[in-house]
N, C-alpha and C positions, 0 to 999 in steps of 0.2 A: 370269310368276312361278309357283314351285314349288308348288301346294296346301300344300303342309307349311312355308311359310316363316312362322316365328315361333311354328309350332303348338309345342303342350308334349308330348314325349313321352315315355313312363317301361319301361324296358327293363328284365326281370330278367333275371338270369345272362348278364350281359353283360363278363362277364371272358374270355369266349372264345366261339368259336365261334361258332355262329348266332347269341346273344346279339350278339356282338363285331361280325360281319358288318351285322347290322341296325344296330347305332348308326352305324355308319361311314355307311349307307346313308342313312338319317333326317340325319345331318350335312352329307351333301354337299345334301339336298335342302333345306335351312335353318331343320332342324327345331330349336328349345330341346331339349335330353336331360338326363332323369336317368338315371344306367347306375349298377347294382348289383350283388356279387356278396360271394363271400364272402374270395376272395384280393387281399390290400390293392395289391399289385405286379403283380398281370393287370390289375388293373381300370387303374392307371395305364398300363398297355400299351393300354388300350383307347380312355382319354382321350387318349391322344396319338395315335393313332389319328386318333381324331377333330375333333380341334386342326387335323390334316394333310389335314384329306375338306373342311375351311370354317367347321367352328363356331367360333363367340369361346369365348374362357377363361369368359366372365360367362357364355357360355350353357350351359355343360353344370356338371352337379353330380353327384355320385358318392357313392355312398352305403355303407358295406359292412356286410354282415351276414350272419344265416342269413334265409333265406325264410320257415323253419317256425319261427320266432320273432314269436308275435303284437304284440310291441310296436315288433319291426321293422317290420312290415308298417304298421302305424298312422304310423310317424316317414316309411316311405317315400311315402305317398301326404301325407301331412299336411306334410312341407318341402318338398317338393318345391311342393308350390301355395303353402305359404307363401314360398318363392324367386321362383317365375314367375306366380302369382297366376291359373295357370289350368293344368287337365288335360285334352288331346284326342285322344290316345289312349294306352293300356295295352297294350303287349306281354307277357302270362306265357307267356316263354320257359323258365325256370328250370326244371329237372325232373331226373331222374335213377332212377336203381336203385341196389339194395345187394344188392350181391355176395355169393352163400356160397361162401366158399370150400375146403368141405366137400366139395362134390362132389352135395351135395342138391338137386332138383329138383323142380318143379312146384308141389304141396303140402307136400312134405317138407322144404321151404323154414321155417325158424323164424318163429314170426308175429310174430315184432317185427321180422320184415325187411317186413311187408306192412303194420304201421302207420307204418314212417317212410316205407315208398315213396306212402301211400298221403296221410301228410302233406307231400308234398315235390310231387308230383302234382297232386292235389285239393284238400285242406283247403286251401293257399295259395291257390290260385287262386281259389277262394272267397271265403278273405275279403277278398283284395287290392282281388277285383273288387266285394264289397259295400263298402269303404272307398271306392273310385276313382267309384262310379258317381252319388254326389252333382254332384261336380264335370264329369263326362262327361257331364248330361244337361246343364249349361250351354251346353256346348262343341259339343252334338250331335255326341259321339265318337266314339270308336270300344275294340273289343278285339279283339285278335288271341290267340288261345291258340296255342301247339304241344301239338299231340300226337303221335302217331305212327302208322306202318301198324300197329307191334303191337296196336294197338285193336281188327284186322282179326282175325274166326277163322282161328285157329292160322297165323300169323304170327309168334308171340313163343313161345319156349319159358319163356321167365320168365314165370311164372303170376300174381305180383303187380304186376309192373312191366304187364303186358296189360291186368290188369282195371283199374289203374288210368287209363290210358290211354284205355280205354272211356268210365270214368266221365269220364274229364274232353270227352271225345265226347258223351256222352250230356247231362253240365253244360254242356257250349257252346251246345246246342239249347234245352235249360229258360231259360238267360241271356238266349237270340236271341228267345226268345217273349215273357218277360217284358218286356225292354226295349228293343225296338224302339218299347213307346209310350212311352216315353222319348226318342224319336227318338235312340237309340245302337246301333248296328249288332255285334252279336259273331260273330263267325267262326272257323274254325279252321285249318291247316294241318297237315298230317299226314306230315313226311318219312319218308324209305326209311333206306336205309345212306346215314347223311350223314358224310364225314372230318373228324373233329373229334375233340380230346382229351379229349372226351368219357366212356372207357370210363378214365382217368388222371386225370379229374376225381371220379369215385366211388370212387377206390381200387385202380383195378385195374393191376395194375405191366403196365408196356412192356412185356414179354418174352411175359406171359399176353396182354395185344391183341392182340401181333404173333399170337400163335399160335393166337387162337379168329379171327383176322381170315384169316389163312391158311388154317384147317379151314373156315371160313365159304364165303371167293370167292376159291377159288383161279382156276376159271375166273370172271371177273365176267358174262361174256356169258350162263353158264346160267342164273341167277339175276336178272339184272338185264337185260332183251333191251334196253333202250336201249346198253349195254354199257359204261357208265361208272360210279362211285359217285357220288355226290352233295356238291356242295363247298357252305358255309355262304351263299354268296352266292347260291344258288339257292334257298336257302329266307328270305334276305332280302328278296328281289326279289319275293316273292308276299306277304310280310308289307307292306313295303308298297303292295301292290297295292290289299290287303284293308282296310288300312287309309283311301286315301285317297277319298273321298267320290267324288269328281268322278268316279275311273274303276269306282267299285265300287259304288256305291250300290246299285243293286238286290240284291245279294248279300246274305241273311243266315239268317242260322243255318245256313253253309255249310260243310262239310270238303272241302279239298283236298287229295288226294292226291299227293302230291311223291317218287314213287319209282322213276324210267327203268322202269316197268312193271313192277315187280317183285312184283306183288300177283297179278300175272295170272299167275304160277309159282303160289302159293298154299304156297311152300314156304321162304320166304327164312331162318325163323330155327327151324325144325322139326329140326335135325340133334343129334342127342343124344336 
């Protein structure tokens, strides 16, 4: 039998991408899901999804909202145990950047672009995870964060989306110390360049992806020496690695790095 069969698990930004991937993943292994996001018709892309990987209808529930709305955050962890009467592990997946579309850089980036990145990031994962962890220390659960390489010095030319990335690096560590005598394990995972609509889920039209994804890896082998980019299911496959007791226990307050070696260029997102 699956470790995850019947477990409760609660997935943000699960209307695509990694989000999207993990739930499929967690479904086929016979996990209970709640999947969240903010687009009402991805996310039913997502439950049917996972309707089709082996969850029953009764087991998945689907929530939609914004992240960085504190009273969502409270309904997402509070129905979801009032549904399935338990939580054993927390995916914050959820995350993003905002674009200027000025042409501004680094610092010269407006600072209301570094409090939403910074609430969309950090503050969420925060509170979700001090809402979730009542219920996680019954369960002896688990959290899984994404972060990313941008965390890494100078990896990320986006100076808020980096630091925020850190913090939520450096928040996985403080979480994994505190509650491990909680007997609840936090981890992190930290993709590369992952293919995801990802950069059209923050705003940014098709035409501009195509073309900063083209100035980016034209060749993908200089930048990325495993020579491939990175698809959602490869950073679902380590979410629940991370997640499951039996194979990961020992693991905690850990970051995984998930990027065909791309960190060992030391230059992936420095162009500009």
């Amino acid at each position: 039998m699956s470790f995850f069969a019947r477990k409760v698990v609660t997935i943000t930004g699960s209307s695509n991408g990694i989000g999207r991937s993990t739930a499929e993943f967690f479904a086929r292994a016979g996990a209970r899901l709640t999947i969240t996001g903010r687009n009402v018709e991805s996310l039913e892309e997502t439950r049917g999804l996972c309707l089709k990987a082996g969850v029953k209808d009764e087991d998945i529930f689907q929530l939609t909202g914004q992240i960085t709305d504190a009273s969502f955050n409270e309904r997402l962890i509070s129905e979801t145990v009032e549904k399935f009467g338990q939580l054993d592990v927390l995916v914050n997946n959820a995350g993003g950047t905002v674009f200027d579309m000025t042409g501004k850089k680094g610092i010269d980036v407006p600072l209301e672009n570094y409090d939403r990145i910074m609430d969309i990031n950090v503050r969420s994962v925060l509170r979700l995870s001090q809402l979730a962890v009542p219920h996680l220390e019954k369960t002896k659960g688990a959290i899984v964060n994404v972060s990313s390489i941008a965390a890494l010095p100078l990896a990320s030319s986006d100076a808020y989306y980096a630091a925020s990335k850190s913090a939520l690096d450096q928040l996985t560590v403080q979480m994994a110390a505190t509650l491990i005598g909680k007997d609840i394990r936090v981890n992190s995972v930290n993709p590369g360049v992952i293919l995801t609509n990802f950069a059209a889920s923050v705003g940014l039209p098709k035409e501009k992806m195509e073309e900063l994804f083209n100035q980016m890896f034209a060749d993908c082998s200089s930048v990325i020496p495993l020579g491939r980019y990175g698809q959602a299911e490869d950073i679902a496959k380590i979410i629940l690695f991370l997640a499951d007791r039996s194979q990961s226990e020992i693991i905690v307050g850990q970051r995984i790095i998930a990027d065909g070696g791309s960190v060992l260029k030391n230059c992936l997102f420095s162009i500009g």
